[in-house]
PDB file as gemmi writes it, atoms N, CA and C in Angstrom:
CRYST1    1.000    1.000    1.000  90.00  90.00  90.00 P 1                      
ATOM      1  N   UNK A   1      45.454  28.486 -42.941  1.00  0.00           N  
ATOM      2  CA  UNK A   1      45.003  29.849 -42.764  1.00  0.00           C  
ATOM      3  C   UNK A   1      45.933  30.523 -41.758  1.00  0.00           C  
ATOM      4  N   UNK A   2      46.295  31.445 -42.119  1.00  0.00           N  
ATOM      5  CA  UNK A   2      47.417  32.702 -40.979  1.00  0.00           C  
ATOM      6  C   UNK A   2      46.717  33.028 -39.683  1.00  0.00           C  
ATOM      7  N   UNK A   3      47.042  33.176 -39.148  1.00  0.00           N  
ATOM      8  CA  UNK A   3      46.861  33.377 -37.624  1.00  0.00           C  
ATOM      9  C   UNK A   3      46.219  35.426 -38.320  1.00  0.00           C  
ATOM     10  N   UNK A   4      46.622  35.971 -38.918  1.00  0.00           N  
ATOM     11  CA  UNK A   4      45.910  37.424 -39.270  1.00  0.00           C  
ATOM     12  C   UNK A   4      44.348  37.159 -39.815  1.00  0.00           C  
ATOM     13  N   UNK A   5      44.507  35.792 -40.899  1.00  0.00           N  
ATOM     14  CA  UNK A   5      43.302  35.626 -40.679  1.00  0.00           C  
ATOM     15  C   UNK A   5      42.489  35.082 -40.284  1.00  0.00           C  
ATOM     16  N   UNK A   6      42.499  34.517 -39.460  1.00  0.00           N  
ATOM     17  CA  UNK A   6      41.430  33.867 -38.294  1.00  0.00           C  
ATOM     18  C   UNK A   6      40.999  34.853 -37.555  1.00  0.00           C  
ATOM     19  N   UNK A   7      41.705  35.988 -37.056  1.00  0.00           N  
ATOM     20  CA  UNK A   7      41.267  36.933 -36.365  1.00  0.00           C  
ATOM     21  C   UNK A   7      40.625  37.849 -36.981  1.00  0.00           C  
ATOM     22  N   UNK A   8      40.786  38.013 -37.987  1.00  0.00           N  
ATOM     23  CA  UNK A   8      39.737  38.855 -38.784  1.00  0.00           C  
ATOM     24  C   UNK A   8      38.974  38.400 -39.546  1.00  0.00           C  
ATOM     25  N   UNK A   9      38.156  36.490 -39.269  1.00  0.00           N  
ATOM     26  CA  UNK A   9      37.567  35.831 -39.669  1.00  0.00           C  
ATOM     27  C   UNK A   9      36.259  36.010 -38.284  1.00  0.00           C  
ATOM     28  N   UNK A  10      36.857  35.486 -36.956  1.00  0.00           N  
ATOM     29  CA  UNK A  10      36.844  36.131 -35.856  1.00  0.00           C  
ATOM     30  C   UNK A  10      35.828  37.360 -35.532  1.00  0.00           C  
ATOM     31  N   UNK A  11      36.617  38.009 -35.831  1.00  0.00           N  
ATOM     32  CA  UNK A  11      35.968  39.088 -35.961  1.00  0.00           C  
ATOM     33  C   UNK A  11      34.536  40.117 -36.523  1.00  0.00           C  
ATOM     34  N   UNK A  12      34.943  39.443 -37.889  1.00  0.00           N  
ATOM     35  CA  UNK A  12      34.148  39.146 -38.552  1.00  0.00           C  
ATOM     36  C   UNK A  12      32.555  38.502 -38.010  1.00  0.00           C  
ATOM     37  N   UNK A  13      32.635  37.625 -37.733  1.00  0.00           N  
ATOM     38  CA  UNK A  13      31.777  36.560 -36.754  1.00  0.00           C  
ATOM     39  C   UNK A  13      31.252  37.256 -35.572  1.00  0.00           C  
ATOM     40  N   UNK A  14      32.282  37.687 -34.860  1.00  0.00           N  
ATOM     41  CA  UNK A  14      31.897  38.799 -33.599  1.00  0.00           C  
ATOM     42  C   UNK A  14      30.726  39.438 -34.126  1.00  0.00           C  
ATOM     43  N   UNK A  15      30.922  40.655 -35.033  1.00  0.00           N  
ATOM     44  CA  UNK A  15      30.628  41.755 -35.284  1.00  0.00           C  
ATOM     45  C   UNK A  15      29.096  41.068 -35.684  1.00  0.00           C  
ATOM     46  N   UNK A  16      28.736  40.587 -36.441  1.00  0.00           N  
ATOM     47  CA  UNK A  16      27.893  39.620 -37.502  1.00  0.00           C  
ATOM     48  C   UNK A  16      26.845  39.259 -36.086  1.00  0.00           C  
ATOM     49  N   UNK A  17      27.189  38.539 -35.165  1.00  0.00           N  
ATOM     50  CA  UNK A  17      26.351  38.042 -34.169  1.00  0.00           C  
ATOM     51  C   UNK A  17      26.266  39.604 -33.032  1.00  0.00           C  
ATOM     52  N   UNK A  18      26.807  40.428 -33.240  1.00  0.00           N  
ATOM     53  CA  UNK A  18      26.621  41.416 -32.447  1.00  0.00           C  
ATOM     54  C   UNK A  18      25.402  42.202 -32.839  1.00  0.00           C  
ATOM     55  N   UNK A  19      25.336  42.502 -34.196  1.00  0.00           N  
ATOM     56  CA  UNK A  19      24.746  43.301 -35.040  1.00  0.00           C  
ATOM     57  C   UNK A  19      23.444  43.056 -35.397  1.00  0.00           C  
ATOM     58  N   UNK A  20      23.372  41.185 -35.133  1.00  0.00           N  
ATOM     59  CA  UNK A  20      22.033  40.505 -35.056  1.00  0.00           C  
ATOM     60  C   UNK A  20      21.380  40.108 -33.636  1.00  0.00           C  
ATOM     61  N   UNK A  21      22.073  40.484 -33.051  1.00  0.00           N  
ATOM     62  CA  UNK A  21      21.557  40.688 -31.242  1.00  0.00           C  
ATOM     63  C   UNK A  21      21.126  41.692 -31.328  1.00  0.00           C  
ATOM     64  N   UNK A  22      21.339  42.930 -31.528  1.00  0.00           N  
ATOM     65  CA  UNK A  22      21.169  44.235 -30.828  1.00  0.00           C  
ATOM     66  C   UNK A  22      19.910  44.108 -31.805  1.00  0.00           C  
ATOM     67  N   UNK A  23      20.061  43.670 -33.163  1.00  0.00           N  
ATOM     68  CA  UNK A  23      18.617  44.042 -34.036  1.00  0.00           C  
ATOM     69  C   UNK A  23      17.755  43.376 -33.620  1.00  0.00           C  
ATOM     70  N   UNK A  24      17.678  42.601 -32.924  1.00  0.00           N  
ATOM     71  CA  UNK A  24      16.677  40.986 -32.397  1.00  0.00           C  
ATOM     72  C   UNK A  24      16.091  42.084 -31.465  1.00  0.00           C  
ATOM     73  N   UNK A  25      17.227  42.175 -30.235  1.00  0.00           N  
ATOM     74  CA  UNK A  25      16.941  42.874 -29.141  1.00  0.00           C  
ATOM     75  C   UNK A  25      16.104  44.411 -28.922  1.00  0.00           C  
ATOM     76  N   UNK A  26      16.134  44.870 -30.390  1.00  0.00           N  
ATOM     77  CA  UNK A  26      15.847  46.217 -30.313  1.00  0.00           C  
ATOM     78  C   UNK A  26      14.592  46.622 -30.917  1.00  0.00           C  
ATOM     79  N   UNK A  27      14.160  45.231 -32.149  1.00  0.00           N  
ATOM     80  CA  UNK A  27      12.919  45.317 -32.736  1.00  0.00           C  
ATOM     81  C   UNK A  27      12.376  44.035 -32.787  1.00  0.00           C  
ATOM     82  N   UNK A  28      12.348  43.480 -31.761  1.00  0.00           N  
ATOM     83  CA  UNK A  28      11.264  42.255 -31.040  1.00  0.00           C  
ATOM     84  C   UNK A  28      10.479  43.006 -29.961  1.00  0.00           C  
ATOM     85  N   UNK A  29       9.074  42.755 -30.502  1.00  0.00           N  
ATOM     86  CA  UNK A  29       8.008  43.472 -29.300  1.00  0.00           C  
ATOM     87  C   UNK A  29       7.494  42.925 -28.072  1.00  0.00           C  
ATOM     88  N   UNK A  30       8.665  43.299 -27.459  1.00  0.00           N  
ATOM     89  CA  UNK A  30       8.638  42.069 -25.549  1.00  0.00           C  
ATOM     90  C   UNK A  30       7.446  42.619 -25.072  1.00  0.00           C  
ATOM     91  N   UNK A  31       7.035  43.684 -25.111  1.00  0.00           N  
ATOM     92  CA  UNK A  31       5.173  43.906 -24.573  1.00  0.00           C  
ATOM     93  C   UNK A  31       4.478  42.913 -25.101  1.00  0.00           C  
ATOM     94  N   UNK A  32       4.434  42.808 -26.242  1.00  0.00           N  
ATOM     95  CA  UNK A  32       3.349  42.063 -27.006  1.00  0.00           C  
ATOM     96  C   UNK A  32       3.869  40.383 -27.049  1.00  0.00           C  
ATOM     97  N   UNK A  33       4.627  40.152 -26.857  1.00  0.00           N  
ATOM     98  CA  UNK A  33       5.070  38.626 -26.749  1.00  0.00           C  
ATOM     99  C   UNK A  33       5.177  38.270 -25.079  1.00  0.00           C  
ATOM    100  N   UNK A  34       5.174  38.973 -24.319  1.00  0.00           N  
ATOM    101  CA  UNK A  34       5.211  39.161 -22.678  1.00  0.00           C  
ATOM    102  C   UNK A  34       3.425  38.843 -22.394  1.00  0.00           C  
ATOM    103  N   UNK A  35       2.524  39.801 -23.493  1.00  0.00           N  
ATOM    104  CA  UNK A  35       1.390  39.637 -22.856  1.00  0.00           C  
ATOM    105  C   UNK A  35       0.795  38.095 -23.708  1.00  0.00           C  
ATOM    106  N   UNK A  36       1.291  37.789 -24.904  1.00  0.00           N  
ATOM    107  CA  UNK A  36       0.864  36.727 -25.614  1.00  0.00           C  
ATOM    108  C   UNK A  36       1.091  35.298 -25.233  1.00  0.00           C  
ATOM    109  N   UNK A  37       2.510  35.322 -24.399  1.00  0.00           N  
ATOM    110  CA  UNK A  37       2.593  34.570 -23.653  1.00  0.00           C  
ATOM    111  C   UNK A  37       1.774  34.368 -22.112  1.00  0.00           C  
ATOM    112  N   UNK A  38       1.888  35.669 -21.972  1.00  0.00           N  
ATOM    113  CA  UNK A  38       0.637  35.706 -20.158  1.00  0.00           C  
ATOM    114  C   UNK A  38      -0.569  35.030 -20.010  1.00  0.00           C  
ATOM    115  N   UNK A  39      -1.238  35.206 -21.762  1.00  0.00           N  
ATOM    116  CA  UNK A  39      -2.166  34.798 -21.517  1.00  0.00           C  
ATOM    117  C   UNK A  39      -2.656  33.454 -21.605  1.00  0.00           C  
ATOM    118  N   UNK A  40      -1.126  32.507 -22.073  1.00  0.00           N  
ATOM    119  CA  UNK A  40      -1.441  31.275 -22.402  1.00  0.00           C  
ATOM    120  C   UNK A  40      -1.034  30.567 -21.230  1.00  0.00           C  
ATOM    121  N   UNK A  41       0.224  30.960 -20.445  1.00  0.00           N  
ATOM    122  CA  UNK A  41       0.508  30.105 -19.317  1.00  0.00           C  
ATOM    123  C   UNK A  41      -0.133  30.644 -17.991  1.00  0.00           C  
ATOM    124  N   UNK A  42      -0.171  31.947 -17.761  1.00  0.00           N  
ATOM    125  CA  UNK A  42      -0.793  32.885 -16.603  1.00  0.00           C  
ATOM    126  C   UNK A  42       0.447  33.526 -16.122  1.00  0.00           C  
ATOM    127  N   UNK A  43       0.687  34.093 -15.052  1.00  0.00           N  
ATOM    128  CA  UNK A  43       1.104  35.238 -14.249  1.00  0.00           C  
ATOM    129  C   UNK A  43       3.165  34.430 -14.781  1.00  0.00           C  
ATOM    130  N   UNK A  44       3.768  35.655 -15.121  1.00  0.00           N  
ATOM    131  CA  UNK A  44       4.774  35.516 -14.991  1.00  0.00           C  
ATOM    132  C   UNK A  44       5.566  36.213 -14.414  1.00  0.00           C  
ATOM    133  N   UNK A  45       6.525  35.602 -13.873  1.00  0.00           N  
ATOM    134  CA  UNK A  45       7.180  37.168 -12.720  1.00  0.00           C  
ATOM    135  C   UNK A  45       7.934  37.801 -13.378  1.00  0.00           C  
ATOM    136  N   UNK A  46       8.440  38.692 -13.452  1.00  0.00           N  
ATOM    137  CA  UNK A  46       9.101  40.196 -13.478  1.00  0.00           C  
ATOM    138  C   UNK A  46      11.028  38.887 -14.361  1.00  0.00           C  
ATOM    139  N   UNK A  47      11.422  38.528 -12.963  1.00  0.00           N  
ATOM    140  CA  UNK A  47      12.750  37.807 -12.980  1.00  0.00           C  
ATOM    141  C   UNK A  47      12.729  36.540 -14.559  1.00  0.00           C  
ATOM    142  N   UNK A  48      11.793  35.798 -13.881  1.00  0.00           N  
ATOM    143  CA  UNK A  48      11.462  34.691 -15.219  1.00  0.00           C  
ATOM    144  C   UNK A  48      11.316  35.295 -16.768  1.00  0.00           C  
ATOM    145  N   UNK A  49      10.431  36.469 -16.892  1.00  0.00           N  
ATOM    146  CA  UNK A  49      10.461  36.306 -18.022  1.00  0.00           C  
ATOM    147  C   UNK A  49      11.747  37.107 -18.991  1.00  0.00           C  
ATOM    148  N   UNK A  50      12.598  38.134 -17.256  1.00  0.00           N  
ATOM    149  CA  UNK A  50      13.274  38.902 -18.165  1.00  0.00           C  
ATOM    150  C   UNK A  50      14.518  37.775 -19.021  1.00  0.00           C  
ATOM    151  N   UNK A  51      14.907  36.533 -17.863  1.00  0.00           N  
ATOM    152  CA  UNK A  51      15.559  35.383 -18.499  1.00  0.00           C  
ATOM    153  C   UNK A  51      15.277  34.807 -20.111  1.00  0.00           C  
ATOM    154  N   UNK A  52      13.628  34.558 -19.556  1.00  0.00           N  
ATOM    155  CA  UNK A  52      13.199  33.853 -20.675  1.00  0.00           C  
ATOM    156  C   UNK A  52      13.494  34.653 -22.047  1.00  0.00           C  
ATOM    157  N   UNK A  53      13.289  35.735 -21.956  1.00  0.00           N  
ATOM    158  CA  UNK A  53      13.014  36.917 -23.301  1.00  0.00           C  
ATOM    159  C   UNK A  53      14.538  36.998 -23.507  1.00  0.00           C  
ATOM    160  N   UNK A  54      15.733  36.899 -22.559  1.00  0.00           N  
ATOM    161  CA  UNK A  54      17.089  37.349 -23.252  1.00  0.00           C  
ATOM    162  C   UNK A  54      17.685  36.028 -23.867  1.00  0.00           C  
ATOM    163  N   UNK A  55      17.265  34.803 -23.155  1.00  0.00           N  
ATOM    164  CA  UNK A  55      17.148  33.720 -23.720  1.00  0.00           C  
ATOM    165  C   UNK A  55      16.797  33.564 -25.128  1.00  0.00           C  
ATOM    166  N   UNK A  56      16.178  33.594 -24.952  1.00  0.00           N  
ATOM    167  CA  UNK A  56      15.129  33.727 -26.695  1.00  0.00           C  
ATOM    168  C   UNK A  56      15.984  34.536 -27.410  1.00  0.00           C  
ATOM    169  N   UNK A  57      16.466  35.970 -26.832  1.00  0.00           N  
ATOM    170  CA  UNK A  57      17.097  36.574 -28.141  1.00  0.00           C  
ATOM    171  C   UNK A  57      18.078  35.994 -28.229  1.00  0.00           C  
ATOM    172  N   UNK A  58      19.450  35.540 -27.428  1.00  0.00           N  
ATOM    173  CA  UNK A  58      20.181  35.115 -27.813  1.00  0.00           C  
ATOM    174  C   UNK A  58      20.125  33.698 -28.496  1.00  0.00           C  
ATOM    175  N   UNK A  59      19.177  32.944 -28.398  1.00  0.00           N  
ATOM    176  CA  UNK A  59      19.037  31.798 -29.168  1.00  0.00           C  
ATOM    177  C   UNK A  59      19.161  31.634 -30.482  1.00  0.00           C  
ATOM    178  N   UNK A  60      18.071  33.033 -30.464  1.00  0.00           N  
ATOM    179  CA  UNK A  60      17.420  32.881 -31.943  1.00  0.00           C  
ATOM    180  C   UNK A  60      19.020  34.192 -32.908  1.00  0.00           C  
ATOM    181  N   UNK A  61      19.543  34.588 -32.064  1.00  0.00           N  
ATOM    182  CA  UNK A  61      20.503  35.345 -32.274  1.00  0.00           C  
ATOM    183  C   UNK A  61      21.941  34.429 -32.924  1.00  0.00           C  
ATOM    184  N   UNK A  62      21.964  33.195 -31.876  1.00  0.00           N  
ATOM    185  CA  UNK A  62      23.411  32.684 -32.327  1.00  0.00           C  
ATOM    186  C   UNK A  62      23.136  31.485 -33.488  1.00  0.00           C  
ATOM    187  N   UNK A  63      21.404  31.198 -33.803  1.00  0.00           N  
ATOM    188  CA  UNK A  63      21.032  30.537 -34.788  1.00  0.00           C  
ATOM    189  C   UNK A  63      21.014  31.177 -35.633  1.00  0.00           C  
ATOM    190  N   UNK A  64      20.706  32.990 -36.143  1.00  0.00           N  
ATOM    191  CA  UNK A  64      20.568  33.658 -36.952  1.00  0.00           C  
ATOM    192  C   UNK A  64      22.635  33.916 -37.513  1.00  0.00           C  
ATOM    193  N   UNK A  65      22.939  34.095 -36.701  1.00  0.00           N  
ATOM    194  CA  UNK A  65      24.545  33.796 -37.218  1.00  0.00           C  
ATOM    195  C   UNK A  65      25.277  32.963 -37.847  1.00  0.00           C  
ATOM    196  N   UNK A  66      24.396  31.673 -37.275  1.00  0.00           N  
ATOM    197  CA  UNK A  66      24.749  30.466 -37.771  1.00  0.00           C  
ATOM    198  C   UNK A  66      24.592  30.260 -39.365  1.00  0.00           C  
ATOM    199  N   UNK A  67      23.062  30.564 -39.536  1.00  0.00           N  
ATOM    200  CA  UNK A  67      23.019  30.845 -40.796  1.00  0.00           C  
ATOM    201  C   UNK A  67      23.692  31.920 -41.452  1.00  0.00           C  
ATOM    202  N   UNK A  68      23.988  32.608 -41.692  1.00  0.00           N  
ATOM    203  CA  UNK A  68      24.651  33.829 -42.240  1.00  0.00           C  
ATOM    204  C   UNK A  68      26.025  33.550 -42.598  1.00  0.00           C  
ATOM    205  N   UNK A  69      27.068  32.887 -41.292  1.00  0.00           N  
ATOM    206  CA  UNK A  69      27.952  32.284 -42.026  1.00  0.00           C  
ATOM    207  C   UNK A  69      28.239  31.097 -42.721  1.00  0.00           C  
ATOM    208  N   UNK A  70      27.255  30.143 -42.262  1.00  0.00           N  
ATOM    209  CA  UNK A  70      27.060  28.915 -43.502  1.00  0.00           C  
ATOM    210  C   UNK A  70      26.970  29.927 -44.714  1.00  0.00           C  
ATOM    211  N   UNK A  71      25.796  30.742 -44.739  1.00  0.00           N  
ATOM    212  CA  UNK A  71      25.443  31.291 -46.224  1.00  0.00           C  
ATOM    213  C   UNK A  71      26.654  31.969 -46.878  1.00  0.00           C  
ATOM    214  N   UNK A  72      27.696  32.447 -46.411  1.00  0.00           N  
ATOM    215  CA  UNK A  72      28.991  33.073 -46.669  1.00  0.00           C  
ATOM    216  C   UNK A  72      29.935  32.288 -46.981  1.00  0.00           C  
ATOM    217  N   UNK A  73      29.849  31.227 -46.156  1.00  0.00           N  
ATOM    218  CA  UNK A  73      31.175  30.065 -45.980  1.00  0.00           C  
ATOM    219  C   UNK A  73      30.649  29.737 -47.428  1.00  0.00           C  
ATOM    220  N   UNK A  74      29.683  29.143 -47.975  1.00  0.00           N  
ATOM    221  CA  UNK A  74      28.746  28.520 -49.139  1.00  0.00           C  
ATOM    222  C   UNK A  74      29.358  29.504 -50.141  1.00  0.00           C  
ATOM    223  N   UNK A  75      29.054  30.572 -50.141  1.00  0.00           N  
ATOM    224  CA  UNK A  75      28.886  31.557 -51.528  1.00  0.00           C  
ATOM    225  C   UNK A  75      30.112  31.535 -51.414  1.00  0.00           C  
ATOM    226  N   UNK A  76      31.574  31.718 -50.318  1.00  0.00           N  
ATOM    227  CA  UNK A  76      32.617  31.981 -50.920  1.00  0.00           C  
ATOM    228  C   UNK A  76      33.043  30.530 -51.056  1.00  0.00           C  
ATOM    229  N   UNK A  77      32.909  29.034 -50.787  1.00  0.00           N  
ATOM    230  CA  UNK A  77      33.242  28.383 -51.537  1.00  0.00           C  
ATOM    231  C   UNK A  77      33.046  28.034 -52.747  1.00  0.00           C  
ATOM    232  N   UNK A  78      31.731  28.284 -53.423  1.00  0.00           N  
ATOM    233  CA  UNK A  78      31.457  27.996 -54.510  1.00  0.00           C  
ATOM    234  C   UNK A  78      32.205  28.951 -55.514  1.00  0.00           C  
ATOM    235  N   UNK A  79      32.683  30.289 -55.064  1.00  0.00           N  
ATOM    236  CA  UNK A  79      33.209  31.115 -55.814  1.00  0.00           C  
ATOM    237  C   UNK A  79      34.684  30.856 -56.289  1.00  0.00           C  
ATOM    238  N   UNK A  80      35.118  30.011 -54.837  1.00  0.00           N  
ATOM    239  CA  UNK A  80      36.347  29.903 -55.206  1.00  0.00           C  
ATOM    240  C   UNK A  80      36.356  28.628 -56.417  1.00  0.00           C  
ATOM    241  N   UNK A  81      35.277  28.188 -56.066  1.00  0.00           N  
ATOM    242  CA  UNK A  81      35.243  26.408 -57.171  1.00  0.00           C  
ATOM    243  C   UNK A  81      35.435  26.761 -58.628  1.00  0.00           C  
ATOM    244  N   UNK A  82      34.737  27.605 -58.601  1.00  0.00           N  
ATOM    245  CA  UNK A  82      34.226  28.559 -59.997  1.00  0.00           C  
ATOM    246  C   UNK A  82      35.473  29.004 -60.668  1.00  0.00           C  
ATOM    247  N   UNK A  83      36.514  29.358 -59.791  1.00  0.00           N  
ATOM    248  CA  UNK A  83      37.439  29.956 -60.352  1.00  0.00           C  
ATOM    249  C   UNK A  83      38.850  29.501 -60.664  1.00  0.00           C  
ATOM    250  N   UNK A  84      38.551  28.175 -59.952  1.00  0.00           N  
ATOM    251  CA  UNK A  84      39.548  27.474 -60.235  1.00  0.00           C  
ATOM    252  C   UNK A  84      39.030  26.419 -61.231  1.00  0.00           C  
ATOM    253  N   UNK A  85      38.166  26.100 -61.413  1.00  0.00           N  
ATOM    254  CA  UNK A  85      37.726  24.835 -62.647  1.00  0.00           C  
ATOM    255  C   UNK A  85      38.021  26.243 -64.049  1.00  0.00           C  
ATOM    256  N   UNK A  86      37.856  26.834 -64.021  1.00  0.00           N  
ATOM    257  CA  UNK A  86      37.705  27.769 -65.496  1.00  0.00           C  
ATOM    258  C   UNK A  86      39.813  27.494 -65.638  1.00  0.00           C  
TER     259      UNK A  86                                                      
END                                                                             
């Protein structure tokens, strides 16, 4: 693979995990998961949970990427399989 495209493989990848952060981050309801959690462990401070909650998004953020480019890496190998057995 060229060094042009790795970086715009790269990139690619960037953008992909950027795009699924900000959506995690922007429509996950931290009131309602802040108080759902409160009420199971008790009092959480202000500092802890803002960790815990960016934690979480990015977790579930660089696992949601993960999948997405398996699912890509997958569909464009099989495409290429496809097109070379014919």
């Amino acid at each position: 693979m060229t060094p042009g495209k790795q970086v715009i493989m790269w990139l690619f990848q960037f953008t992909s995990f950027f795009v699924i952060f900000a959506a995690f981050y922007c429509f996950l309801p931290e009131m309602d998961l802040y108080e759902l959690i409160s009420q199971r462990v008790g009092f959480i401070s202000e500092q802890y949970w803002n960790d815990f909650f960016m934690f979480s998004v990015l977790a579930a953020s660089v696992f949601a990427n993960a999948i997405v480019i398996f699912l890509f890496a997958t569909i464009r190998q099989k495409s290429k399989m496809r097109f070379t057995v014919q």
